[in-house]
C-alpha angles and dihedrals in degrees: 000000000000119000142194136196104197130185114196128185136195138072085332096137137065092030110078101270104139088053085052092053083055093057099043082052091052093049096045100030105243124156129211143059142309122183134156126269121220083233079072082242114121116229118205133196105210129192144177147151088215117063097208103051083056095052088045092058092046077055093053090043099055081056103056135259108232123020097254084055111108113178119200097173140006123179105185106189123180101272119193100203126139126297121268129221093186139010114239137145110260 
């Protein structure tokens, strides 16, 4: 299982981003968390068993999510947190 902890900053709340993370988890099939960080940064717990599904939603994710998104910075480092069964915001 490959895992990620990411920070991203920017304009990353208050505009739907953590639905749109949802949605980028659905769509690669990544398991774990987002939430929002009183910092206004958004953190993310990312899993998967393909690498490069993973890679692709940390992709997404630099993107943007949603069209009002706007990522200035993402740092993605190994994470070894407990294993998933679903994505969802906490």
């Amino acid at each position: 299982m490959q895992k990620l902890k990411i920070i991203v900053s920017g304009r990353v709340q208050g505009v739907g981003f953590r639905f749109g993370c949802i949605q980028l988890a659905q769509q690669y099939g990544i398991y774990g968390r987002v939430w929002n960080n009183p910092d206004g940064t958004v953190g993310i717990l990312a899993q998967a068993e393909d690498a490069v599904a993973l890679q692709s939603f940390v992709t997404a994710v630099r993107k943007g999510p949603t069209p009002f998104a706007k990522v200035t910075y993402l740092e993605a480092i190994a994470d070894n947190s407990e294993l998933f069964s679903d994505f969802k915001i906490v």
